[in-house]
C-alpha positions in Angstrom: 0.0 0.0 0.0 0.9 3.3 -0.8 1.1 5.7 2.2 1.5 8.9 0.9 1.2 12.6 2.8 -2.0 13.1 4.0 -3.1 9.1 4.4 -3.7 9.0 8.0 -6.4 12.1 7.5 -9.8 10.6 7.8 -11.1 12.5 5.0 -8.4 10.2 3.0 -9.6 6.7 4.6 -12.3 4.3 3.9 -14.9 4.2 6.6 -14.2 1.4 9.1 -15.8 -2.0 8.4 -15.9 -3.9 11.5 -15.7 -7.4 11.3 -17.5 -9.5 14.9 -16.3 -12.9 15.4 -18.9 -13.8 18.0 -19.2 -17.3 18.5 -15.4 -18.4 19.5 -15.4 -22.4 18.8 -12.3 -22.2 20.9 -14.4 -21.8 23.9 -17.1 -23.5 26.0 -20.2 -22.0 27.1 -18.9 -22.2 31.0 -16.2 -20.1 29.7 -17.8 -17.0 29.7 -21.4 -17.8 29.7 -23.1 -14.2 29.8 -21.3 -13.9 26.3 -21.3 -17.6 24.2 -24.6 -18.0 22.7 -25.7 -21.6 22.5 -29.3 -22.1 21.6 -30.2 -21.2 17.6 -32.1 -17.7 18.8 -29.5 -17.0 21.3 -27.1 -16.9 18.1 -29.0 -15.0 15.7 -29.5 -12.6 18.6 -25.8 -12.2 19.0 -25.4 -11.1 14.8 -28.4 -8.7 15.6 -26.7 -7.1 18.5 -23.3 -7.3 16.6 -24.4 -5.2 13.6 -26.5 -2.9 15.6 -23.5 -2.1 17.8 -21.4 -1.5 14.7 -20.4 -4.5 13.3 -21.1 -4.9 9.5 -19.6 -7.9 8.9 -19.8 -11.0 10.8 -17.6 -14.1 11.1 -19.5 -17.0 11.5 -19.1 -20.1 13.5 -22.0 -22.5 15.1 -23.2 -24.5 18.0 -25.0 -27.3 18.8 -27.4 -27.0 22.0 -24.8 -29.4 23.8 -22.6 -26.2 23.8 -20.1 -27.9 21.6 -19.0 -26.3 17.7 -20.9 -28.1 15.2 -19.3 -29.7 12.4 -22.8 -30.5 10.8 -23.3 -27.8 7.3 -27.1 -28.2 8.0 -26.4 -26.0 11.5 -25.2 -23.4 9.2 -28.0 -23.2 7.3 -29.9 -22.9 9.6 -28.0 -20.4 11.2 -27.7 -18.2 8.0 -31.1 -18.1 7.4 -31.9 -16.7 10.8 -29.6 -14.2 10.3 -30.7 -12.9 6.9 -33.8 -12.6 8.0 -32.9 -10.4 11.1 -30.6 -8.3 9.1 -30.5 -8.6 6.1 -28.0 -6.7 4.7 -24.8 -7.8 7.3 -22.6 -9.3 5.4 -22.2 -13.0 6.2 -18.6 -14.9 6.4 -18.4 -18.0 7.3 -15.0 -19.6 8.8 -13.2 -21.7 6.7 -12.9 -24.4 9.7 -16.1 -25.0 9.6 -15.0 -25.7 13.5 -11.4 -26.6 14.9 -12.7 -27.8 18.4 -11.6 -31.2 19.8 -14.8 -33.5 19.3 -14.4 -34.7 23.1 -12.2 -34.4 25.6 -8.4 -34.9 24.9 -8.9 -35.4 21.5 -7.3 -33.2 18.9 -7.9 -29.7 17.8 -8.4 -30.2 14.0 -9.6 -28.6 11.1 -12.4 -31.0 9.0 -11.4 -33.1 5.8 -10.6 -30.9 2.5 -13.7 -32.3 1.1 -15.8 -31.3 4.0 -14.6 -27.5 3.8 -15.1 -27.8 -0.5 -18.5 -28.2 1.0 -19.0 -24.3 2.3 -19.5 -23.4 -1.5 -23.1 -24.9 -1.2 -23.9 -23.6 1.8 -27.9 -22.6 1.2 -28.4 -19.9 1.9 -25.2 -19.0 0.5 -22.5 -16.5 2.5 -21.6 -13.6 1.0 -17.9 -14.7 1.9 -15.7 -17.6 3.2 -12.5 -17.1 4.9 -9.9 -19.1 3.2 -6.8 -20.1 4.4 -3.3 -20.3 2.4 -0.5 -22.5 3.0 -0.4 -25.5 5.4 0.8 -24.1 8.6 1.2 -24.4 12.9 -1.8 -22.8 14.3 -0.5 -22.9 18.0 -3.3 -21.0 19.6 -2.0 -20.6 22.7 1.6 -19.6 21.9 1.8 -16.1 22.5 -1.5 -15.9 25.2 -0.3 -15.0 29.0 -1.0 -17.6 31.3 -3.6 -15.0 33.0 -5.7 -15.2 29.3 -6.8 -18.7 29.9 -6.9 -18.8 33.8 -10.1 -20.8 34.7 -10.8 -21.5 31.4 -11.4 -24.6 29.7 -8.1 -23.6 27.9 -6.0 -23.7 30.9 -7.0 -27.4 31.3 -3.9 -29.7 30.3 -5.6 -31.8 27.6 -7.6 -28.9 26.0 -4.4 -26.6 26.1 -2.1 -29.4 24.1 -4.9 -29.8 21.6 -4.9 -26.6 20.5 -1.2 -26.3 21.1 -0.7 -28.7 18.4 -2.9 -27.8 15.7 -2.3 -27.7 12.3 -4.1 -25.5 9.4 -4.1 -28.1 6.5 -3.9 -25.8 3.4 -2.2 -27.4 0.6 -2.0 -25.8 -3.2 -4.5 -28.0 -4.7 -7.1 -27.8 -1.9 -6.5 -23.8 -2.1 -6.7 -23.4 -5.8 -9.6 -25.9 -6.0 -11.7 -24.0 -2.9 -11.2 -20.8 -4.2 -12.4 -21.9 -7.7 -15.5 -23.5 -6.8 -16.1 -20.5 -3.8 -15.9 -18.1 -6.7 -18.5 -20.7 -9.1 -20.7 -20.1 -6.0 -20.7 -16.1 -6.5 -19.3 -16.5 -3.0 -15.9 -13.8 -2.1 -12.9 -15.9 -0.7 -12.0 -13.9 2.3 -8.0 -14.5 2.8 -6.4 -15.3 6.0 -2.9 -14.7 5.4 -0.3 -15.2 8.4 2.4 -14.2 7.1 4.1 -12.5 3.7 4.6 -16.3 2.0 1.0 -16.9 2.1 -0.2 -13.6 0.6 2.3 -14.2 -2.0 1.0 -17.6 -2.9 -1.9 -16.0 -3.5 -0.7 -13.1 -5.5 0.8 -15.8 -8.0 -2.6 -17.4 -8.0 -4.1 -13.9 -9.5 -1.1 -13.8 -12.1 -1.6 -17.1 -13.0 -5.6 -16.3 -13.0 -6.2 -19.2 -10.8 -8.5 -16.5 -8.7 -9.4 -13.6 -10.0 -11.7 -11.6 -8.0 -10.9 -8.7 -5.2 -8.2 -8.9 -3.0 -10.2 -9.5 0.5 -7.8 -10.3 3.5 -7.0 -10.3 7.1 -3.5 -10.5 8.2 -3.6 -13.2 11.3 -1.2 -12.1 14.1 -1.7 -14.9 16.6 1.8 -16.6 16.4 2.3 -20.3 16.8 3.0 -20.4 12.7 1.4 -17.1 12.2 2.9 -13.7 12.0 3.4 -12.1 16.2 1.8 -9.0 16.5 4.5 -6.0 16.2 5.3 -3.3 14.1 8.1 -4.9 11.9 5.8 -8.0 10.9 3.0 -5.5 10.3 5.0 -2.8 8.1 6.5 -5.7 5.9 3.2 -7.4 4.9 1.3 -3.7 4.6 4.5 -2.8 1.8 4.0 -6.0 -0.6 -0.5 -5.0 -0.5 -1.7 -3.4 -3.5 -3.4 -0.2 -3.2 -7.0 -1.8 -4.8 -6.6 -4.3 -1.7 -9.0 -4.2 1.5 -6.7 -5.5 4.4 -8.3 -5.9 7.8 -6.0 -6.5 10.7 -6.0 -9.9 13.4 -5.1 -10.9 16.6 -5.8 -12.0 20.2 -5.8 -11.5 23.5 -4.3 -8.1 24.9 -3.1 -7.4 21.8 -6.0 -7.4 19.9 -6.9 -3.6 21.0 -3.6 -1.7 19.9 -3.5 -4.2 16.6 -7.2 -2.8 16.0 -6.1 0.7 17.0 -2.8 0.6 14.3 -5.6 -0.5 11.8 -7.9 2.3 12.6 -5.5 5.2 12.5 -3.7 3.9 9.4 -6.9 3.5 7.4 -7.2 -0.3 7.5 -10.1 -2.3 9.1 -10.7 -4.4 12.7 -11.9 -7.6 13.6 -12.6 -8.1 17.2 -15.0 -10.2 19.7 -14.6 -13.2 21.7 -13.0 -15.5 19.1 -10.0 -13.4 19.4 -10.5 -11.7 23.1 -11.9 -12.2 26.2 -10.2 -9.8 28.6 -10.6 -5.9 29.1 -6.9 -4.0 29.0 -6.8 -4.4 32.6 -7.6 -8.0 32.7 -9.7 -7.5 36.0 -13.1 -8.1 33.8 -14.3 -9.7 30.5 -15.3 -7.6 27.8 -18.4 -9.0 25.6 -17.9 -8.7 21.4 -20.6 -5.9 21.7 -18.4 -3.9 24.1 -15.6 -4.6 22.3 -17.6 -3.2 19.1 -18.7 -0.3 21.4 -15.2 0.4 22.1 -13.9 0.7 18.5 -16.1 2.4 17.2 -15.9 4.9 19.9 -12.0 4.7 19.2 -12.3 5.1 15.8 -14.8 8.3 16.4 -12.0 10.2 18.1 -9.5 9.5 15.3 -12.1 11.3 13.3 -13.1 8.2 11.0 -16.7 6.9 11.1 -18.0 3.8 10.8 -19.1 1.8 7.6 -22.7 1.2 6.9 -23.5 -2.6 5.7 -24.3 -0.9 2.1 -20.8 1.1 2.4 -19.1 -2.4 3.5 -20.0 -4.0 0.8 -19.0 -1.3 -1.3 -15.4 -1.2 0.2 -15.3 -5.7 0.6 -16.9 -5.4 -3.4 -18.9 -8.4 -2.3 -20.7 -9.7 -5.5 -17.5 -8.4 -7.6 -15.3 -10.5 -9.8 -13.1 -10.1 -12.6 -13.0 -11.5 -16.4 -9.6 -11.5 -17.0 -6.1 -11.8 -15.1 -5.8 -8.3 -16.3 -8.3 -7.0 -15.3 -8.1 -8.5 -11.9 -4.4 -6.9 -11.2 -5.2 -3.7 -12.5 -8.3 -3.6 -10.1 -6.3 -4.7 -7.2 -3.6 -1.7 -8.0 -1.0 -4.9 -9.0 1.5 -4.5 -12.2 0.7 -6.1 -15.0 2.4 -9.4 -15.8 5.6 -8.3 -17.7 4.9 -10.5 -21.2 6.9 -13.3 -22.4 8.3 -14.0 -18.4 6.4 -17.0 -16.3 3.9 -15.8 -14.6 3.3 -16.0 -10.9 6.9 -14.5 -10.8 6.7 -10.9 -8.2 6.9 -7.9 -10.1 6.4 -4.4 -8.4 6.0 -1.1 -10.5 9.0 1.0 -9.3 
């Protein structure tokens, strides 16, 4: 991205498009029970007081009434219609997990089968997008948390903690290209989750190669454990490879979820926040809900002078619906060089 004088003036920034993540598989409902909706109503209520807190986009996850992440597509379904119906015009994105949580005590921390997760594309009714991850990788949940972020939760138990400890994103280059291709036969946005500069790379060979060629949708995931630790350094190196066109929204968890959201709000980039990523106010001597933690950005983002996205200016600024004819037209629209002719594609070129 090009940050040139004047960028971090509001009047020069995209209004901010919160995303909610609500429903935080990683979690059981004991774990913070005033804020981990279980039954179907309960869950549909949580989008509605998402978006009316702020929240324009919502990332989806499920539960069955035993409290546990469902793994069944049909409880998604479900769970999507409700929240159409209630509102409308949120924009829908569903995690590419499906769900990671251990199936029963001591058992592992896994995402589901490639050809389960090919399965979001016919998800009915459909999501306006599915986060897609690039790049097999470590997703070591707990690596960076304080010991104090999981105290008396189920995440501080021994067998719980090494699940998640040892989980692995399974992301290889034919499930990618092959999800992204049937996501997009869908008319349904694939929403990157990129941890670190290889996998947005991968992907920007994918759009020279025309293996996806739609709008460049991300977040960049600054959890650690595989994925990119949240500082300044990491942050400035993947923000210099994005393209201009591209719509970046910035991840991660725990205490640093708050200052990550706050670079992203003063540099003109977007937030995601709520109890899949935090659970604790700064102070740690209280949890904070996703609607207070909504509440809280947007009152942030107020004082920095930048208002807050409506869902029809969200989808302007995601381009949900949008997608591209050609692999030129798709770099141009996402501020990218052109190939340089007669050279393999995929290969990085930058415009000086």
């Amino acid at each position: 991205m090009n940050f040139l004088d004047g960028h971090l003036f509001p009047e020069n920034q995209d209004k901010l498009v919160i995303t909610a993540a609500p429903y935080g598989p990683e979690w059981i409902p004991s774990d913070f029970p005033e804020d981990i909706p279980v039954t179907m109503e309960e869950q549909v209520q949580k989008a509605v007081d998402c978006y009316n807190a702020g929240a324009t986009v919502l990332h989806v996850h499920v539960r069955e009434l035993d409290g546990k992440g469902s793994k069944r597509l049909s409880k998604f379904n479900e769970l999507l219609a409700g929240i159409r119906r209630a509102v409308p015009e949120m924009i829908l994105q569903v995690g590419g997990s499906i769900s990671f949580a251990p199936e029963t005590q001591g058992a592992a921390a896994k995402w589901l089968s490639d050809d389960t997760r090919h399965m979001l594309a016919e998800l009915d009714p459909k999501p306006d997008q599915v986060t897609v991850t690039v790049n097999t990788v470590q997703m070591n949940v707990v690596e960076h948390m304080d010991l104090r972020d999981i105290a008396g939760t189920s995440l501080a138990e021994p067998d719980n903690n090494r699940a998640y400890r040892e989980m692995i994103v399974p992301a290889g280059p034919g499930w990618v290209e092959e999800h992204v291709k049937r996501l997009t036969a869908a008319g349904i946005q694939s929403a990157f989750q990129f941890y670190n500069i290889n996998s947005y790379e991968t992907v920007e060979r994918m759009m020279r190669r025309g293996v996806y060629k739609g709008p460049l949708v991300m977040n960049w995931v600054a959890i650690s454990g595989g994925m990119d630790a949240p500082n300044i350094y990491n942050l400035a190196n993947f923000v210099r490879a994005v393209p201009d066109g591209a719509m970046l929204t910035l991840e991660s968890s725990m205490l640093n979820t708050l200052p990550i959201n706050m670079m992203a709000i003063a540099m003109g980039l977007h937030v995601r926040c709520g109890i899949e990523d935090n659970l604790w106010a700064q102070d740690r001597k209280a949890k904070i809900t996703t609607v207070q933690q909504i509440e809280q950005l947007v009152r942030i983002s107020r004082e920095f002078g930048r208002e807050i996205a409506s869902a029809k200016e969200a989808r302007e600024i995601c381009k949900i619906g949008v997608f591209y004819d050609s692999v030129e037209e798709t770099l141009a629209r996402n501020g990218y060089a052109p190939n340089a002719p007669g050279r393999q594609q995929g290969h990085l070129r930058k415009a000086a």
